[in-house]
C-alpha positions in Angstrom: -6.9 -79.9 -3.5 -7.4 -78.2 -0.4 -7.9 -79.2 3.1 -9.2 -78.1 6.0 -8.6 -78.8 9.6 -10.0 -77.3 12.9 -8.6 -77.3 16.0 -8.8 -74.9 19.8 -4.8 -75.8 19.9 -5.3 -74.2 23.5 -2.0 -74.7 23.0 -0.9 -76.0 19.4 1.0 -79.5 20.3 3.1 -82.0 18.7 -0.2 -83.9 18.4 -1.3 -81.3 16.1 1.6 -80.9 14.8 1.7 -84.5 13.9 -1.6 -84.6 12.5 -0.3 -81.2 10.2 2.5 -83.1 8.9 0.2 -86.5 8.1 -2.6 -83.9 6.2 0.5 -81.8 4.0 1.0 -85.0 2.3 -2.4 -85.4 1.0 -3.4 -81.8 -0.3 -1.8 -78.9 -2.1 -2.9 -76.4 0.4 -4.2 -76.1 4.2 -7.5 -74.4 6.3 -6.2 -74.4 9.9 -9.3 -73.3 11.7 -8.7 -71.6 15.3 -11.7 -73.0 16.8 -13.3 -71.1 19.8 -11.6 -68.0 18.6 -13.7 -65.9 20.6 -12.5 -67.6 24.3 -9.0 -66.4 26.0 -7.9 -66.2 29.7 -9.3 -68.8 31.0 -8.1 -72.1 32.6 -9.8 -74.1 28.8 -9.0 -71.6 26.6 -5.7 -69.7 27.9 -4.5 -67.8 24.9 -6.1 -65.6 22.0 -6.8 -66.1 18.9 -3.8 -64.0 17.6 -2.0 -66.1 19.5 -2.6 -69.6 18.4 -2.4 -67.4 15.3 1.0 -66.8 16.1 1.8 -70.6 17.7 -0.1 -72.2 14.4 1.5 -69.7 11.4 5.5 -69.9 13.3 5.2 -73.7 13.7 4.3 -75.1 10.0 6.5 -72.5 8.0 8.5 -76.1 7.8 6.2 -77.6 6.2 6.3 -77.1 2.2 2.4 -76.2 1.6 0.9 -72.8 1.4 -1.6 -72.9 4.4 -4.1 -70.6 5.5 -4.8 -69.8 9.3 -8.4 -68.7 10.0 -10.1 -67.9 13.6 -13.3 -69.6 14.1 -15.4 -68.3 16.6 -18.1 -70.4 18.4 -21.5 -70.5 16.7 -23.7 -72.5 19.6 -25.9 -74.1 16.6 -24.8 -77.6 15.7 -27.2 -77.6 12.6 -25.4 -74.6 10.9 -22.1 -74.7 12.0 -20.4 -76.1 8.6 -21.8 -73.3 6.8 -20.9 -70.9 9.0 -17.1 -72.2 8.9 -17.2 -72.7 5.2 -18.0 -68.9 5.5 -15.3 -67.8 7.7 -12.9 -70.0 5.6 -11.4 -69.9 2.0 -13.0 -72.9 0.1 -11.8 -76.4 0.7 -12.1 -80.1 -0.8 -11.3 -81.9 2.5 -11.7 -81.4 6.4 -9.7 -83.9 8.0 -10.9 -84.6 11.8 -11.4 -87.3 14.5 -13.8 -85.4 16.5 -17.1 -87.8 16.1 -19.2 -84.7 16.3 -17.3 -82.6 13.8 -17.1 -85.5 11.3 -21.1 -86.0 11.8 -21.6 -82.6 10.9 -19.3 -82.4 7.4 -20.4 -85.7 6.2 -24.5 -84.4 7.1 -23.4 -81.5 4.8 -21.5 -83.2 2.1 -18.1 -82.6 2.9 -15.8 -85.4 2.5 -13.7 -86.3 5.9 -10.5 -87.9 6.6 -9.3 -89.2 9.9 -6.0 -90.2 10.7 -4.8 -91.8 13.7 -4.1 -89.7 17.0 -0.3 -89.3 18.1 0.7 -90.1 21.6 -2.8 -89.0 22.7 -2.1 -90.5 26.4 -0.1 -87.4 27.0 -0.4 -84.8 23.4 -4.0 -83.6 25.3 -4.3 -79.8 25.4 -5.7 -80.5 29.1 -2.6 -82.4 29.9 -0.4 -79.9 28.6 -2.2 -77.4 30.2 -2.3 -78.8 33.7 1.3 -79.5 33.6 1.6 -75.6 32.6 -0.5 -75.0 36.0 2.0 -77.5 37.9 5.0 -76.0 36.8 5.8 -79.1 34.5 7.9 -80.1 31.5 5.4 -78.7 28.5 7.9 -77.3 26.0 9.0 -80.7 25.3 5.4 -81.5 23.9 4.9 -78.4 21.8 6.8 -77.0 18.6 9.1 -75.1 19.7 8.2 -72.2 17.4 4.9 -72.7 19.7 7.0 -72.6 23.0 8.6 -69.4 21.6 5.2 -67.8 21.7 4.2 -69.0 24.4 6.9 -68.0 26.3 7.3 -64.7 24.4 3.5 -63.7 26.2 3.9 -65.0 29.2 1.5 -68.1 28.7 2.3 -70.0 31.8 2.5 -67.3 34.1 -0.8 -66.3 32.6 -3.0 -69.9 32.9 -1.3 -70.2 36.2 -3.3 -67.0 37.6 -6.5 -67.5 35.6 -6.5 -70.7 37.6 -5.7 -69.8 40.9 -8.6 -69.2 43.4 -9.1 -66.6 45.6 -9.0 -68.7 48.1 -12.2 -68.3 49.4 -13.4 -71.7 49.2 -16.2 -73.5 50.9 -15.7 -74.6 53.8 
């Protein structure tokens, strides 16, 4: 059986990583859907598809399942959007989600969905790792640290840190 599971992992976190881990022991192979593929360099969506690519791919070689990673980009259509990911994606069994929207939308097109139960959401929050990014923060310690490695290896902090810097011409 195959699953599928979508995430922006803007970055990939231990969260996701978690929730990775949990999903490998019920299927024989993994859809990891980059969601928002098309969206980089900004203070929401700081890195590329190729590299949460990179992040995603590096961070579950551990696990023992052949796993497929696969950019999504945005389709702004809430009606169609299943079939346009079943058509950017190899075919799967399962998607496994806790996004009330996303499961809405599989289970209005037929697709069986799984939830499992979030890990240390209070601080595994891509807006939480990326603020503490911003602030100069301990973030590593939240992430894979294949994921770090990439991060790192592009200059991912440095980069989120000036796409969220103003000018400073603020009003006044």
């Amino acid at each position: 059986m195959r699953g599928f599971y979508i995430g922006r992992f803007q970055p990939y976190h231990a969260g996701h990583h978690h929730m990775v881990e949990e999903i490998a022991e019920q299927v024989d192979e993994l859809v990891l859907g980059i969601g928002s593929a098309g969206d980089s360099h900004t203070p929401r969506n700081p890195f590329t598809a190729g590299e949460r690519v990179m992040m995603v791919t590096k961070s579950v070689a551990e696990f023992d399942i052949p796993t497929y990673v696969v950019p999504i980009e945005d389709l702004d259509r809430n009606s169609v959007w299943v079939s346009h990911v079943q058509s950017m994606s190899p075919a799967f069994d399962v998607a496994f989600s806790n996004n009330p929207l996303v499961i809405r939308l599989f289970e209005e097109a037929g697709v069986e969905v799984r939830q499992s139960p979030m890990f240390r959401r209070e601080i595994l929050e891509g807006s939480e790792l990326r603020e503490r990014m911003i602030d100069g923060e301990d973030w590593d310690s939240l992430v894979p640290d294949p994921a770090a490695a990439v991060i790192k290896e592009i200059g991912g902090v440095e980069r989120i840190q000036q796409v969220s810097d103003t000018d400073g011409a603020g009003d006044t």
